[in-house]
Residue frames relative to the residue before (quaternion, step in Angstrom):
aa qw qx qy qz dx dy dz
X 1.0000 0.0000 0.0000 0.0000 0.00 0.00 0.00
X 0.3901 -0.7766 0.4212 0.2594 3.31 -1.08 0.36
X 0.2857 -0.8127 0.4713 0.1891 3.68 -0.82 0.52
X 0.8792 -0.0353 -0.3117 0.3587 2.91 0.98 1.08
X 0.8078 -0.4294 0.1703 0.3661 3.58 -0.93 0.36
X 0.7018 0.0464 0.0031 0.7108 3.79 0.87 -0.55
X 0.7217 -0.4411 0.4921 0.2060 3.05 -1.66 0.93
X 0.3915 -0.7360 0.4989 0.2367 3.96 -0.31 1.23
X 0.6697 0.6255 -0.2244 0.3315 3.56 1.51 -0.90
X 0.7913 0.3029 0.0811 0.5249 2.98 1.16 -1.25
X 0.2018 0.8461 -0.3925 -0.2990 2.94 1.11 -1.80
X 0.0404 -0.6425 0.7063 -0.2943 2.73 0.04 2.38
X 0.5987 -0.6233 0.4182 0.2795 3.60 -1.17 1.21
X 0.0244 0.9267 -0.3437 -0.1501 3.99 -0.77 0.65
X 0.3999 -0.8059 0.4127 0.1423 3.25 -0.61 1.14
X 0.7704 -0.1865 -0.2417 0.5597 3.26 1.70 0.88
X 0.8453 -0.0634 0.1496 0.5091 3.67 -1.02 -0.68
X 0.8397 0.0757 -0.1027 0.5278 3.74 0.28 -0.43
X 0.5538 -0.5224 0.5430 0.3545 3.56 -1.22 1.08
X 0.3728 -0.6865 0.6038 0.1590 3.38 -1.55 0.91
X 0.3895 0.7041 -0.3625 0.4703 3.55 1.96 -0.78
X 0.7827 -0.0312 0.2972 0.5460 3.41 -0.49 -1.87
X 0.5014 -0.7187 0.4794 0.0475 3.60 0.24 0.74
X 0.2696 0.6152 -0.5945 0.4421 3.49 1.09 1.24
X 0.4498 -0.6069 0.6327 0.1703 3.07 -1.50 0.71
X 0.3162 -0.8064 0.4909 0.0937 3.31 -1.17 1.59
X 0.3756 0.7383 -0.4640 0.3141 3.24 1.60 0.32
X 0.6824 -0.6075 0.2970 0.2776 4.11 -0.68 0.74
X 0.0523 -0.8625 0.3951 0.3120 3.17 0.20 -0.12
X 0.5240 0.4856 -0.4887 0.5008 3.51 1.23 1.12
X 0.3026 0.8338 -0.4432 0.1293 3.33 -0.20 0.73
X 0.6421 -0.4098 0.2175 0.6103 3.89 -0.81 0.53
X 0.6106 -0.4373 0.5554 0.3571 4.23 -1.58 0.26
X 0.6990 0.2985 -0.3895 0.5201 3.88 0.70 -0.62
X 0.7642 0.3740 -0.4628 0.2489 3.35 0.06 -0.03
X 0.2973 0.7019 -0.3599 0.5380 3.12 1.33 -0.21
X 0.8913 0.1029 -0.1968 0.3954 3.47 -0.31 -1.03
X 0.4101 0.5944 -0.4413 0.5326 3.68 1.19 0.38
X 0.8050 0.2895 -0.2471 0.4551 3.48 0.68 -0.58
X 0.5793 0.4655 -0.4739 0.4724 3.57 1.34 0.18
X 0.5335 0.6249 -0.4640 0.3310 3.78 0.99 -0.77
X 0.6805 0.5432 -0.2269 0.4364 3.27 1.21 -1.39
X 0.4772 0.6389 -0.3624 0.4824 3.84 0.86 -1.05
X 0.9012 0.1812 -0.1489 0.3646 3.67 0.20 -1.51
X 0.6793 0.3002 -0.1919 0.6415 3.66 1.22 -0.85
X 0.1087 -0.7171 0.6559 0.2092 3.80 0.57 -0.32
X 0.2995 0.7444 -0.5583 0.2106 3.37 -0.07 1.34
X 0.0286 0.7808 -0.6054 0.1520 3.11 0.07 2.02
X 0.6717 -0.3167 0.2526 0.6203 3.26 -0.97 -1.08
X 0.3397 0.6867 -0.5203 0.3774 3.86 0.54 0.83
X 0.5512 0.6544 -0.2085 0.4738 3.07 1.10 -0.98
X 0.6927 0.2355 -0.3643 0.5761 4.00 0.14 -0.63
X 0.6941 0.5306 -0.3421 0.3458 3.88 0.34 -0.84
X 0.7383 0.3844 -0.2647 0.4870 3.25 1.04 -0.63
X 0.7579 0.3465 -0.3720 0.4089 3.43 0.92 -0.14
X 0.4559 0.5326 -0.5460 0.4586 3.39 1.41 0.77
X 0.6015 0.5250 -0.4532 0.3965 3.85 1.12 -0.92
X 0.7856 0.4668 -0.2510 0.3192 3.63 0.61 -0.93
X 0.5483 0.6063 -0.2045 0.5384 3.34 1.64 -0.13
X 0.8395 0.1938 -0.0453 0.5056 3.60 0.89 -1.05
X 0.7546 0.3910 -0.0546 0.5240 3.18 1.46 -0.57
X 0.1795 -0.8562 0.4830 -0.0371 3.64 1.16 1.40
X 0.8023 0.2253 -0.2064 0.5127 3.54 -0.44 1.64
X 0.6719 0.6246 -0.2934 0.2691 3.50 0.40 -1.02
X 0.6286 0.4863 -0.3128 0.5202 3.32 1.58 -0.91
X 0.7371 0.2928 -0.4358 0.4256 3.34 0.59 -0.14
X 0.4680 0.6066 -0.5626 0.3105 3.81 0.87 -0.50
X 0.5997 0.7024 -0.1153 0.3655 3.20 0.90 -1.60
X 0.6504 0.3854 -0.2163 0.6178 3.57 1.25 -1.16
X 0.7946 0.3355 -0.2948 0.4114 3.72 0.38 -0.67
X 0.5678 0.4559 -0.4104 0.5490 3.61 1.05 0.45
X 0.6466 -0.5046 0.4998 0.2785 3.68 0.78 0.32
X 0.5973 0.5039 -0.3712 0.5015 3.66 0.50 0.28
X 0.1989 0.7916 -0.5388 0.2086 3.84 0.77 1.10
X 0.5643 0.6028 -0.5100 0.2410 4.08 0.55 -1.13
X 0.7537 0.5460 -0.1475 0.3349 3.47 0.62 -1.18
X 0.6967 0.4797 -0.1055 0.5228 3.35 1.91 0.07
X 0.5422 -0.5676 0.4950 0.3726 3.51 -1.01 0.14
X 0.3746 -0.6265 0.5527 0.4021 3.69 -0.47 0.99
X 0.6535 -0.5229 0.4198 0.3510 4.05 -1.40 0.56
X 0.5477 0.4715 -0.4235 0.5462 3.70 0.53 -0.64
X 0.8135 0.3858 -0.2959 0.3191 3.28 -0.39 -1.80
X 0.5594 0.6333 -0.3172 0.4306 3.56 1.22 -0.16
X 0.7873 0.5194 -0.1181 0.3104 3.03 1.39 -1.04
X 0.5705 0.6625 -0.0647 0.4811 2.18 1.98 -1.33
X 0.7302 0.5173 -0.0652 0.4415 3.18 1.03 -1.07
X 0.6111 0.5254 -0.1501 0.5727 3.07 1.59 -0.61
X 0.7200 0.4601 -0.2654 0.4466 3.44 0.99 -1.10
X 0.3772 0.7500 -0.3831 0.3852 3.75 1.63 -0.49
X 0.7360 0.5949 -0.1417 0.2903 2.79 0.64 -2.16
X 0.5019 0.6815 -0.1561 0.5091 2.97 1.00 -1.90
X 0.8353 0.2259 -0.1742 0.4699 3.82 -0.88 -1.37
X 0.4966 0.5045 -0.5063 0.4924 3.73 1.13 0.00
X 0.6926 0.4680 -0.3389 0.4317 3.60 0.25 -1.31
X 0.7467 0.4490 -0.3366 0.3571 3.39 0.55 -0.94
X 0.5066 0.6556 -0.2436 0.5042 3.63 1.20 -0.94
X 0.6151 0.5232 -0.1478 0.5710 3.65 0.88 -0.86
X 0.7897 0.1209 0.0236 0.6010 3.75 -0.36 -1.22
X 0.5457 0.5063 -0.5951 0.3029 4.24 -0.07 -0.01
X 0.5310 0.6606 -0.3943 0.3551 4.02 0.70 -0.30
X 0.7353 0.5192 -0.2182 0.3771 2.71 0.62 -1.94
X 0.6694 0.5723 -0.2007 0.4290 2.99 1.08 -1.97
X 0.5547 0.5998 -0.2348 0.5266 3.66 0.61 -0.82
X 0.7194 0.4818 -0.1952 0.4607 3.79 0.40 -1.02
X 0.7005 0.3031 -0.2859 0.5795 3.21 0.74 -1.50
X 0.5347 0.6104 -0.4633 0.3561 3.91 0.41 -0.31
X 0.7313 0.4872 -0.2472 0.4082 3.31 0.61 -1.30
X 0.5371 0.6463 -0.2815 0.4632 3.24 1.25 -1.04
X 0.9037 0.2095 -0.1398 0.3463 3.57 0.34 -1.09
X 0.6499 0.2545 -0.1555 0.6991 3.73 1.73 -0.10
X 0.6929 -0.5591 0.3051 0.3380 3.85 0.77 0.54
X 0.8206 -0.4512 0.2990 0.1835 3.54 -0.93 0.56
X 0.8558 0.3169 0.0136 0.4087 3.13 0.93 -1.82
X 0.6010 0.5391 -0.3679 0.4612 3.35 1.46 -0.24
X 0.6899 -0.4550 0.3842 0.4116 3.16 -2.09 1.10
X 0.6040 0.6464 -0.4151 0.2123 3.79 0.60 -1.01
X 0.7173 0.3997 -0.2051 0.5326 3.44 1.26 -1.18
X 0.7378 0.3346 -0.3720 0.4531 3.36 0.57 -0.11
X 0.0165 0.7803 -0.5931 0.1976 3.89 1.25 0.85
X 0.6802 0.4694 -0.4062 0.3898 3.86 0.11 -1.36
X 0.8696 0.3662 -0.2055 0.2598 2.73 -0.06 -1.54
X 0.4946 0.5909 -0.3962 0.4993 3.42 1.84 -0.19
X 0.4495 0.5981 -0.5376 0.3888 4.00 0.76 -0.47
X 0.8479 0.3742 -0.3050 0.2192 3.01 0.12 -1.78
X 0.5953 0.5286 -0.4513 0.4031 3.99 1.49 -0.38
X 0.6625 0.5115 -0.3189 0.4447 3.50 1.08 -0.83
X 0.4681 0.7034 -0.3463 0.4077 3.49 1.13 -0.01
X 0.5663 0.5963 0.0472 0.5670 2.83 1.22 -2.20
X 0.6930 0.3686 -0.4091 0.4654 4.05 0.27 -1.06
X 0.5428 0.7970 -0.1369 0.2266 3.63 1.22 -1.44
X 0.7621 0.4058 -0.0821 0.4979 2.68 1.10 -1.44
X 0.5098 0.6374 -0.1120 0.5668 3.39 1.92 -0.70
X 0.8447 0.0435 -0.1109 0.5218 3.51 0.65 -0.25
X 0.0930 -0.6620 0.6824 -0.2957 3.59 1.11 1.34
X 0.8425 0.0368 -0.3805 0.3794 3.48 -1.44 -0.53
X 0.5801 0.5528 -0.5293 0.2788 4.10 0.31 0.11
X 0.6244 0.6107 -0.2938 0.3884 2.64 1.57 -1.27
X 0.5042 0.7366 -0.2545 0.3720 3.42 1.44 -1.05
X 0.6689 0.5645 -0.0669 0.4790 3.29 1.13 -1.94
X 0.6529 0.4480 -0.4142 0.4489 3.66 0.84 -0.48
X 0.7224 0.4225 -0.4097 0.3630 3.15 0.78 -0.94
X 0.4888 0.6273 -0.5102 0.3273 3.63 0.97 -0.62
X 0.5960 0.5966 -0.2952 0.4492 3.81 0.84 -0.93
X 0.7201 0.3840 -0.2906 0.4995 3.28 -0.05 -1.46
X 0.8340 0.3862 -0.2644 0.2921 3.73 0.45 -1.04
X 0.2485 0.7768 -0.5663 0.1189 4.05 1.77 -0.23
X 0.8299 0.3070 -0.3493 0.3083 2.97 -1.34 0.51
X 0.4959 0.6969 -0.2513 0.4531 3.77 1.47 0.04
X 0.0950 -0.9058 0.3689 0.1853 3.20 1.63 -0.27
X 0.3106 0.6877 -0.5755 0.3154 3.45 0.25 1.83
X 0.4167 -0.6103 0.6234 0.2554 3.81 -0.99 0.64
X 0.5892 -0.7089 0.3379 0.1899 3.33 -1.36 1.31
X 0.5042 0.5394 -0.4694 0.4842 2.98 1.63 0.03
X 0.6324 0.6020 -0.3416 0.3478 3.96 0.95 -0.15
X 0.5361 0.6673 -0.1588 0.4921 3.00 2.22 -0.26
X 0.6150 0.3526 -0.2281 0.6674 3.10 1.33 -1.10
X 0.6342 0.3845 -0.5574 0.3732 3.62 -0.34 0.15
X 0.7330 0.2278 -0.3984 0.5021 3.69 0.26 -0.85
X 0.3590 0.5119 -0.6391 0.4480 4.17 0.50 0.77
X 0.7641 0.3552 -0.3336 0.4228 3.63 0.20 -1.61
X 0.7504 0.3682 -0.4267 0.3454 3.70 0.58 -0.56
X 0.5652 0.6089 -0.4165 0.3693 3.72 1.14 -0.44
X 0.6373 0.4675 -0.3254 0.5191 3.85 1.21 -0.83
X 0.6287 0.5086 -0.3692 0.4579 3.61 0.55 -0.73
X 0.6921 0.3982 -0.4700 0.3761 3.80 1.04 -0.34
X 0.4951 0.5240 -0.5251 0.4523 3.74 1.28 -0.80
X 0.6299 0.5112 -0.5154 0.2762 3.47 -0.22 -1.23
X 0.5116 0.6056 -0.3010 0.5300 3.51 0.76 -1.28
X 0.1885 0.9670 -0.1373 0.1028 3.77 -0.03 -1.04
X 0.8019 -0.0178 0.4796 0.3559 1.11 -2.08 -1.79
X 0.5948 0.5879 -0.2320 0.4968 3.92 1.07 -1.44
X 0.7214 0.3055 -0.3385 0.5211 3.99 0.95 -0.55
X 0.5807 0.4521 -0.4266 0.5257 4.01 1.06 -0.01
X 0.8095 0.0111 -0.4001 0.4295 3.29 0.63 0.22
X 0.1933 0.5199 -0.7083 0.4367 3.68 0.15 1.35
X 0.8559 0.4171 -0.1263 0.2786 3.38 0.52 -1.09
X 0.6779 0.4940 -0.2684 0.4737 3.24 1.71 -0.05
X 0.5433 0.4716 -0.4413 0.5363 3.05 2.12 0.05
X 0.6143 0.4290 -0.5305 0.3965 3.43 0.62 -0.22
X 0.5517 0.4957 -0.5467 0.3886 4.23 0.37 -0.23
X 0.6088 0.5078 -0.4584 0.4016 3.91 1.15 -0.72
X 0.6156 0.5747 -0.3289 0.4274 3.75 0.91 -0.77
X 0.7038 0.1505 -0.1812 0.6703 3.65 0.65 -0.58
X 0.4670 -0.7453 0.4716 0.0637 3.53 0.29 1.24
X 0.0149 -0.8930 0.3381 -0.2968 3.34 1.08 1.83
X 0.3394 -0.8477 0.2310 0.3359 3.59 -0.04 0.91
X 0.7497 -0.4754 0.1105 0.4470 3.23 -0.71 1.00
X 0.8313 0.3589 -0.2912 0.3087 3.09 0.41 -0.60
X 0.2095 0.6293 -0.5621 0.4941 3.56 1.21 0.87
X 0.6205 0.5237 -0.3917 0.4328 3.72 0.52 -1.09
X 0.8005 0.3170 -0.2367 0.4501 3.48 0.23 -1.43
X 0.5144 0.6150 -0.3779 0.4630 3.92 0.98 -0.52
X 0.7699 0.4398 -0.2120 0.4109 3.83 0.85 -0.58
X 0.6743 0.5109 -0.2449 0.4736 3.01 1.42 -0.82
X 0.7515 0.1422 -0.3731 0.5253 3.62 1.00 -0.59
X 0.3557 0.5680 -0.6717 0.3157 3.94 0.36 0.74
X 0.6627 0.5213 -0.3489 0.4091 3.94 1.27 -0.54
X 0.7261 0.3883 -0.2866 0.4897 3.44 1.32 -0.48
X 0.4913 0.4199 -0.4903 0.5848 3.44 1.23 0.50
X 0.6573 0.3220 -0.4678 0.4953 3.73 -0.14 -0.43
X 0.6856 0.4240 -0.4490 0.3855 3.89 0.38 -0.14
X 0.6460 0.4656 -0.3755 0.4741 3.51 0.84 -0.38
X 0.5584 0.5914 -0.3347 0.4758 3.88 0.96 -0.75
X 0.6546 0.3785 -0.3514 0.5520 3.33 0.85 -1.32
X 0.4651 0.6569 -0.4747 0.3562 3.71 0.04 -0.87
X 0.8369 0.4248 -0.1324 0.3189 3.40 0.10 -1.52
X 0.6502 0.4997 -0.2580 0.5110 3.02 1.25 -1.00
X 0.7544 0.3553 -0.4154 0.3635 3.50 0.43 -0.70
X 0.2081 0.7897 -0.4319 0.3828 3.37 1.27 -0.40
X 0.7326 0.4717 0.0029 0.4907 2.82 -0.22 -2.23
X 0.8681 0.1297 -0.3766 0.2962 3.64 0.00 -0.01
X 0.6252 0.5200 -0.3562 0.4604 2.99 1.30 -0.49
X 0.6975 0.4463 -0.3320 0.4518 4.02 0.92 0.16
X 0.0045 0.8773 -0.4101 -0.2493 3.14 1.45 -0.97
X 0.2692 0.7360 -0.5788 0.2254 2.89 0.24 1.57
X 0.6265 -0.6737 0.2135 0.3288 3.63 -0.83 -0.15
X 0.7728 -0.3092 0.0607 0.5509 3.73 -0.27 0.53
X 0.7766 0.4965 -0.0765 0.3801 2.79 0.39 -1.82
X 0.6146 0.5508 -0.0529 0.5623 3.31 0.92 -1.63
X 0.7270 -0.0147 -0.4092 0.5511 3.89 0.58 -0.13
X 0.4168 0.4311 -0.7484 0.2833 4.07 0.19 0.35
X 0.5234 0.6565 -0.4742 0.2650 4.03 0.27 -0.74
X 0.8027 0.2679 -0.0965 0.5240 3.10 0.22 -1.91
X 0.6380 0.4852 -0.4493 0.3947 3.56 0.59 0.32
X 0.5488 0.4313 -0.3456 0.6272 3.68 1.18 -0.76
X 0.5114 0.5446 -0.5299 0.4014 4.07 0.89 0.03
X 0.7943 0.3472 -0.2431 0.4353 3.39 0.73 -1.41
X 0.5163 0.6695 -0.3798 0.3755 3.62 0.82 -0.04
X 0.7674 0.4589 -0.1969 0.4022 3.28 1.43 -0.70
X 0.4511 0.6708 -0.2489 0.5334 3.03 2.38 -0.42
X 0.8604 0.1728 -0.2863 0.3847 3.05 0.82 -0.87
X 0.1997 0.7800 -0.5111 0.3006 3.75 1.25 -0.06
X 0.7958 0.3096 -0.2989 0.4261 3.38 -0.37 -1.06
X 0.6821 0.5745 -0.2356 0.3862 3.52 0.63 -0.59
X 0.5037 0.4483 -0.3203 0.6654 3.70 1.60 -0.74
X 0.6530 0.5885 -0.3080 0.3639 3.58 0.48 -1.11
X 0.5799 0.6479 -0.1304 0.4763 3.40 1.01 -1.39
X 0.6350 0.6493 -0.1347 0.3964 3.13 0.79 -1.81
X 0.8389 0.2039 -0.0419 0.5029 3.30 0.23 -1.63
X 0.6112 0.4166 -0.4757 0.4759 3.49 0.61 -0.18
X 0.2357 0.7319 -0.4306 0.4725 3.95 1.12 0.11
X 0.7933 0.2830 0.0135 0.5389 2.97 -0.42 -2.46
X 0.7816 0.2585 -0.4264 0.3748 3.71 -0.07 0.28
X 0.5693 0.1430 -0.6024 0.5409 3.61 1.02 1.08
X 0.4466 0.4716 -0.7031 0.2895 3.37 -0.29 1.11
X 0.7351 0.5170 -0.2865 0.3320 3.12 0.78 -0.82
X 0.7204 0.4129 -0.2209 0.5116 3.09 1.35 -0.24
């Protein structure tokens, strides 16, 4: 609603909340601290009631958020970034949190030096490489998929929504492998959780694929195991990178 009668910018007359003239918002800009921050949370993560619906569509329903985005059907959704964005926060929290432990109790039972025990602390660079090579990542599919007749911006969304589901995951296998350390669970609950997440991430993978190209089974495992291979070396690349920076 608007809160007042003409547009503070212009004062063009308004027939609601934003100036049809120049599109300033006629909301006040003095206003209680909670609203304010209710209306920045929304601004950057737009986390209204969009938020549960969309993270049930992107969770159970591999593809749809982007089918859905590229047909123009967006009000009712989390814009893709803010999804991602918001999601990917979470994530590098969870991981930041529980990669020690995990890591420790790894070393402890299969030795120190292998990639296996240091898995956490690898999420958070491969996380980090991820987020860094979006539009390549974007660009493989455009390859693998020629002839499917999507714009690369249709590419990077089902990237931003496909990474936002690992994050998702990957962040609840390890919520969950620190809880097996808490109820002091045999090891192999640890490893049993971690690749059920990289099988539900390939499965999902495929499926959304599959809807959002409609191609057939067979025909998109191909051109998908096409772009996977484009972009491997590059993620690879990536993070071995960031770990001689870090060092």
């Amino acid at each position: 609603m608007a809160t007042t009668d003409a547009c503070h910018n212009c004062g063009t007359t308004l027939t609601g909340r934003w100036c049809h003239a120049c599109g300033q918002d006629s909301a006040l800009a003095l206003r209680p601290f909670r609203a304010m921050l209710v209306e920045f949370s929304d601004a950057v993560l737009g986390w209204e009631t969009r938020a549960g619906r969309t993270l049930r569509a992107l969770c159970f329903e591999p593809g749809r958020l982007t089918v859905e985005f590229a047909a123009g059907h967006r009000a009712g959704w989390l814009h893709p970034l803010r999804l991602y964005l918001g999601v990917s926060v979470v994530a590098l929290t969870v991981f930041g949190l529980t990669s020690d432990a995990i890591v420790a109790h790894y070393a402890e039972a299969i030795g120190p030096n292998t990639e296996l025990a240091q898995f956490g602390k690898l999420m958070l660079l491969i996380s980090t490489a991820m987020f860094l090579l979006l539009p390549a990542h974007a660009a493989t599919y455009a390859l693998a998929f020629r002839g499917a007749r999507r714009f690369y911006f249709e590419h990077l969304v089902l990237v931003l929504h496909a990474t936002s589901f690992i994050f998702i995951a990957q962040a609840l296998a390890s919520l969950l492998q620190y809880l097996w350390l808490l109820l002091d669970a045999p090891y192999g609950f640890l490893i049993a959780t971690r690749l059920t997440a990289h099988l539900a991430v390939v499965t999902y993978g495929w499926l959304a694929v599959r809807r959002v190209y409609g191609f057939g089974p067979w025909q998109t495992l191909a051109r998908l195991s096409v772009a996977v291979a484009l972009f491997l070396p590059m993620a690879v690349a990536a993070v071995w990178l960031l770990l001689r920076l870090r060092t």
